[in-house]
N, C-alpha and C positions, 0 to 999 in steps of 0.2 A: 440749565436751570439750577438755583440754589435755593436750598431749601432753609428755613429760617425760621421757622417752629414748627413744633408739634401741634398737630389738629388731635389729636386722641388716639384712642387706640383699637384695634381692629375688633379686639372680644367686645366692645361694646357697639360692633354696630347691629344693625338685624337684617334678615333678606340676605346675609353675605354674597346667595351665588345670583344676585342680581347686579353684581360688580365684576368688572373685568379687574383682576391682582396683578398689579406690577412690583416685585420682591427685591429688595436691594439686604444681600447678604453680608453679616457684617461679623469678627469675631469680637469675645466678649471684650479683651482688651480695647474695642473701637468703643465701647461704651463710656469710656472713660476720656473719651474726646469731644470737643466741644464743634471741630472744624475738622470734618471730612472731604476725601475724594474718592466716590464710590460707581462700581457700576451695577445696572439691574441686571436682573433674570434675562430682560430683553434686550441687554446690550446695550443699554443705554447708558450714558455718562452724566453723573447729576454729583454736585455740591452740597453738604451740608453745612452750615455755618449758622448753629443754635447760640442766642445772647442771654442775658442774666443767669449764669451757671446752668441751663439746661441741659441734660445731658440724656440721648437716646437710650428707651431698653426696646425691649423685643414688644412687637405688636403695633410701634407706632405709627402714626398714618402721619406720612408727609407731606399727600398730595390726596382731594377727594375732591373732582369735579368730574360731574357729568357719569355717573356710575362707573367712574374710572378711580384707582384708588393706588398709592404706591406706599410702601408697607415697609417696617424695617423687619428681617428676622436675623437672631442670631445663630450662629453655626452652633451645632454642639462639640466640645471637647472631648479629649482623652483623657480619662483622669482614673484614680485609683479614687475608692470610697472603704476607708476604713471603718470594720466595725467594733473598735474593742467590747472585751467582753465585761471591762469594770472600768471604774476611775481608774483603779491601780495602773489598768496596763493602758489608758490614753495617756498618763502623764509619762512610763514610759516612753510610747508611741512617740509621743511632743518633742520631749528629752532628745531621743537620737534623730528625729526628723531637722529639729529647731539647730542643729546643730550643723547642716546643709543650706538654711536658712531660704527654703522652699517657703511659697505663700501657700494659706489652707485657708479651706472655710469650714462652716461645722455648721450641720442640720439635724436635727431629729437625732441626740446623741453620736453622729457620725462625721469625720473628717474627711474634709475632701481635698487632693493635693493634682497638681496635673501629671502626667502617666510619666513618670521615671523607671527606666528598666533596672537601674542598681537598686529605688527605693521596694520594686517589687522583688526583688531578688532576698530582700531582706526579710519583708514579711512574710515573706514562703518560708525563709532559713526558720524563723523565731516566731511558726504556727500563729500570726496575726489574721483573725479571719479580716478577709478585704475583698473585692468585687473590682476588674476593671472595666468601666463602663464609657458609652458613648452618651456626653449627657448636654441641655443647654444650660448654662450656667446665670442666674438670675441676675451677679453680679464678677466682673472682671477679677482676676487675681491681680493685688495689684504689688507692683516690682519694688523692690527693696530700694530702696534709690538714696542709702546714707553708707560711710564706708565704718568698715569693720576691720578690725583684726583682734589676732588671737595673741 
């Protein structure tokens, strides 16, 4: 089966445990795809092949007939959450991160980068408070994909 749009999404429907859930796990980078090949919770093998720039997040229902319903969720990550403690020291932060040319994102004053063992090595060195967590990420990190040099 292929799947070809999104019907909505799961937090809106009601009655949830009046459906049977069939889970197709995806990680965040799959978000940024347009044409999947995934499998479910139940071992099933299904396509996605979304048109007009659609692109899946977490919650979508792919399939909802017959109180039967197949769902995308995303895995959560490894990431490090930095919390500097001023402006001063995120532009720091930025400076010697940006310089690895790691993708971040930034919520609620905090950066977020996926879990580097030398980037933790360093915030421990240079008293950065930081948190590593397992989190789902609302949006893909997306990869540098122009060339560089120094």
């Amino acid at each position: 089966m292929v799947f070809n749009k999104i019907l909505g999404n799961i937090n809106s429907l009601e009655n949830l445990e009046k459906y049977h859930v069939e889970t197709i796990y995806v990680d965040s980078e799959d978000l940024l795809k347009r044409i999947l090949r995934v499998t479910s919770d139940h071992k099933r093998e299904y396509g996605i092949s979304l048109e007009n720039g659609e692109r899946i997040k977490d919650g979508d229902l792919l399939f909802n007939e017959d109180n039967k319903i197949i769902v995308v969720r995303t895995k959560s990550e490894d990431v490090l959450v930095i919390k500097p403690k001023s402006m001063n020291e995120m532009g720091e932060i930025a400076h010697k991160l940006g310089n690895r040319h790691l993708q971040a994102q930034f919520s609620n004053g905090e950066m977020i980068i996926q879990y580097d063992r030398l980037v933790e090595d360093e915030l421990k060195r240079d008293n950065i408070n930081y948190s590593r967590e397992d989190i789902k990420l609302e949006k893909a990190f997306r990869h540098v994909e122009f060339g560089h040099t120094h």
